[in-house]
C-alpha positions in Angstrom: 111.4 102.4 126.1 113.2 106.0 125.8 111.4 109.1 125.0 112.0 112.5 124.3 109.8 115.4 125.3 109.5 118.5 122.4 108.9 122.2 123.9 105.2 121.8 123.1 104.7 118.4 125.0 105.3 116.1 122.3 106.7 112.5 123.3 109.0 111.6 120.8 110.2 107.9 120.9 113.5 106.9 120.0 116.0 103.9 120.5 119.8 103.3 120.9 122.2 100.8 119.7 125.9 100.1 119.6 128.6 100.7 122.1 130.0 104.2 123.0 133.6 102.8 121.2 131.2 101.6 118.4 132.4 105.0 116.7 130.9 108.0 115.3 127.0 108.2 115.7 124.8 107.5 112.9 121.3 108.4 113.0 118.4 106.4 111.0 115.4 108.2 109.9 111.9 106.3 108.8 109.7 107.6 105.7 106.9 108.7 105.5 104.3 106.6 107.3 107.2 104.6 108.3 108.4 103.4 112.0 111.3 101.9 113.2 109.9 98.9 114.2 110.0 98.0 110.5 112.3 100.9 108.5 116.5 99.9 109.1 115.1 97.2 111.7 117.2 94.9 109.5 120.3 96.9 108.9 121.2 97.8 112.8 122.6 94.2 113.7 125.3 95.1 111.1 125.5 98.9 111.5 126.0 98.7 115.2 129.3 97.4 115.1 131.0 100.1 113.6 128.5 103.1 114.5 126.7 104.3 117.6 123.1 104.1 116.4 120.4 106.4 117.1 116.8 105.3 115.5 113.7 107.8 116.0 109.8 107.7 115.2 109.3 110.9 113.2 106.4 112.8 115.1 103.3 111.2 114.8 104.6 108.0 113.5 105.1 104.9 115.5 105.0 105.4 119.1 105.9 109.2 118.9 103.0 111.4 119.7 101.5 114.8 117.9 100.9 117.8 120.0 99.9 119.1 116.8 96.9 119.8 114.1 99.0 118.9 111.3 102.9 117.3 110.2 105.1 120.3 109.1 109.5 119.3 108.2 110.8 122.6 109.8 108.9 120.6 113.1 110.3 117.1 112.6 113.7 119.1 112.2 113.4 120.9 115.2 112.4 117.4 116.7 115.4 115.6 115.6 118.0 118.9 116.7 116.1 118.5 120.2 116.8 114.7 120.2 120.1 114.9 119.4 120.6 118.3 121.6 119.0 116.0 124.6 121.5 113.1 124.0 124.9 114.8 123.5 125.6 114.3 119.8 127.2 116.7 118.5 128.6 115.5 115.2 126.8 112.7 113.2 126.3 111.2 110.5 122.8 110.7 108.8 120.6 108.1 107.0 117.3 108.4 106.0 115.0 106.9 103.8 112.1 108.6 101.4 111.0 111.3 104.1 113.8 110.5 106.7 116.4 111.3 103.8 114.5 114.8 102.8 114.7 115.5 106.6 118.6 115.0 107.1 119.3 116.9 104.2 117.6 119.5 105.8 120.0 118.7 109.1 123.1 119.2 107.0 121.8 122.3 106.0 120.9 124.0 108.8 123.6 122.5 111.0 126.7 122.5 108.7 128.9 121.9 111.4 126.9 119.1 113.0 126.7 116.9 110.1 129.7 114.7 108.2 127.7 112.8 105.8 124.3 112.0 104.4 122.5 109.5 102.5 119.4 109.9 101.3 117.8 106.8 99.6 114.8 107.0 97.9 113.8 110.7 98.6 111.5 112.5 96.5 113.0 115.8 95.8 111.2 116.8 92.7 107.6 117.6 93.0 104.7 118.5 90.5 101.2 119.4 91.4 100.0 116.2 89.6 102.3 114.1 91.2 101.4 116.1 95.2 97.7 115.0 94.2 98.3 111.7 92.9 99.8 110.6 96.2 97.4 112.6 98.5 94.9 110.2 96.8 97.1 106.8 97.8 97.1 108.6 101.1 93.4 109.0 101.2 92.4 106.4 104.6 89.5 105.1 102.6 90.8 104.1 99.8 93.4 102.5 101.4 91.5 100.6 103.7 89.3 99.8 100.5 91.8 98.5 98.0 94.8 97.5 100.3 93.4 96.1 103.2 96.5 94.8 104.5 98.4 98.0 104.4 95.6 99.5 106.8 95.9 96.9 109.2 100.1 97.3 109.0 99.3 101.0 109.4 97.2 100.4 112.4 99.5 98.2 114.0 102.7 100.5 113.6 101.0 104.0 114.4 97.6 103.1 116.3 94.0 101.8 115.4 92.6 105.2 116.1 95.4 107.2 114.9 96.8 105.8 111.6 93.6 107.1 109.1 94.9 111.0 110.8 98.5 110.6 110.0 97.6 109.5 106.7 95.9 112.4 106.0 98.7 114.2 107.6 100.9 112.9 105.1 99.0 114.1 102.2 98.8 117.6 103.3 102.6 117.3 104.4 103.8 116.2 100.7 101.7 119.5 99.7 103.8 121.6 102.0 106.9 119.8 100.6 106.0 120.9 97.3 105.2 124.5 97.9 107.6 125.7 100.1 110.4 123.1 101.0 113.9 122.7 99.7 114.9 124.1 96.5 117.8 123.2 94.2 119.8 126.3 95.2 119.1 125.5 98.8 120.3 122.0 98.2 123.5 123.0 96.7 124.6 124.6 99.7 125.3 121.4 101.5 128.8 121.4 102.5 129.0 117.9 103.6 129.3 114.8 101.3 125.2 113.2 100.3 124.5 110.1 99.0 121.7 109.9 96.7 120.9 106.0 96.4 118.2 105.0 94.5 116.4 101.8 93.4 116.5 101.4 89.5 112.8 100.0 90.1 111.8 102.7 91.8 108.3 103.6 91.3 108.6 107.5 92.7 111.7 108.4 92.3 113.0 108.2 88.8 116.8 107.3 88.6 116.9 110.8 86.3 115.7 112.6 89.4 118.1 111.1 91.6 121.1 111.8 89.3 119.8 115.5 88.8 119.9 116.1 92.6 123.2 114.2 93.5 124.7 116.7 90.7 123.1 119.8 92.1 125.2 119.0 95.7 128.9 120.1 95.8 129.5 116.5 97.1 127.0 114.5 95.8 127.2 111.0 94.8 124.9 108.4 93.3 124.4 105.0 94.3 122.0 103.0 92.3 120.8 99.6 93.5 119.5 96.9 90.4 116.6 95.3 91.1 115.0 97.6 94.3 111.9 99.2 94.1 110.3 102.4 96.9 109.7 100.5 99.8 112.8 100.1 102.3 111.7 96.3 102.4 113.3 95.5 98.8 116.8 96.8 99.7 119.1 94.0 99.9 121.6 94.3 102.4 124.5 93.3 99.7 125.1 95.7 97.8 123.7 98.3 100.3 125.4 98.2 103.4 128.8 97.9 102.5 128.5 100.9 99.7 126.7 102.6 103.3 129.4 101.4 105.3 132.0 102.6 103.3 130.2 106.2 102.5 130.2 106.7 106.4 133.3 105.9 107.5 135.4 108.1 105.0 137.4 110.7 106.8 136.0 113.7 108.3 136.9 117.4 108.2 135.0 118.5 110.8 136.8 119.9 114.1 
């Protein structure tokens, strides 16, 4: 089971699939309170044959640890350029979902060069104050463990019986920070690599008006819109999904 160290001690936990001729690396980012032993579990049989797949447990989540009071992005970036800096990739390409999306984008933009493509499915971009405290109150340990009993116990099995109730708070106060000082729309539009804004036409955060907005705001953005799929990664069927990320991937790259 691979890990990572971070400069301040934190074991981040990671996995690898495909062969080296596989071709270019593709790396698969979770949401938030997501791991991979349930977020792109079910794509990677199919991905692996044509990329070199890296999967990795944002900090905090899953089996990666937390050196750290609180979850802040510019860490889990400096996380996933560590990662990536420890392994030898030097030019990828990124998926993430919800969170895992946010965080790419953020890759693409502070690593131009490093980055050939993105897709971002189901990331929140756009963020009110009554929207920040309706989730921090979904995120609230309590109530989850109050009116979705079966979430808590998934959340103690992916993350830890004595550690899920913290991350969960964790995740409030991180969608706070994400609100108040995290990307902006100018920021976004100086991605210089292609971005794939897919989206569920059920989904119940992101609004498909959202998702077109963004994937207009990005020199090369592009919308994918999947009928029938709701938030959760779960709901994604592989058809039409993969191949549309399959395709998006492999297009030619300008990078030297």
């Amino acid at each position: 089971m691979p890990f990572w160290t971070a400069d301040d001690g934190t074991k981040i936990h990671y996995e690898r699939f495909g062969e080296q001729s596989a071709g270019n690396h593709l790396l698969l980012l979770p949401g938030l309170l997501g791991a991979i032993s349930s977020q792109w579990r079910g794509f990677h049989p199919v991905l692996e044959n044509r990329f070199r797949l890296t999967l990795m447990d944002l900090r905090g989540h899953g089996l990666s640890e937390n050196r750290q009071p609180d979850l802040r992005p510019e860490r889990m970036l400096q996380d996933i350029v560590g990662l990536l800096d420890h392994l030898g990739i030097e030019n990828l390409h990124v998926a993430g979902y919800s969170l895992g999306g946010y965080l790419g984008l953020m890759l693409a933009l502070n690593q131009p060069r490093r980055v050939y493509t993105v897709l971002m499915h189901a990331t929140k971009f756009y963020w009110s104050q009554e929207t920040v405290e309706k989730i921090k109150r979904q995120l609230d340990p309590d109530r989850i463990a109050d009116r979705a009993p079966s979430y808590a116990n998934q959340l103690a099995e992916e993350h830890g019986a004595s550690r899920w109730r913290a991350l969960a708070r964790q995740g409030g106060d991180l969608v706070a920070i994400i609100h108040e000082k995290g990307l902006t729309e100018g920021m976004a539009a100086r991605a210089q690599c292609p971005v794939l804004v897919s989206v569920g036409d059920r989904d119940e955060m992101v609004p498909l008006s959202e998702a077109l907005r963004l994937s207009r705001v990005i020199p090369a953005g592009e919308l994918l819109v999947l009928p029938g799929v709701r938030h959760p990664l779960a709901s994604v069927r592989p058809v039409p999904f993969l191949p549309a990320m399959q395709f998006f991937h492999q297009r030619p790259t300008t990078h030297a």
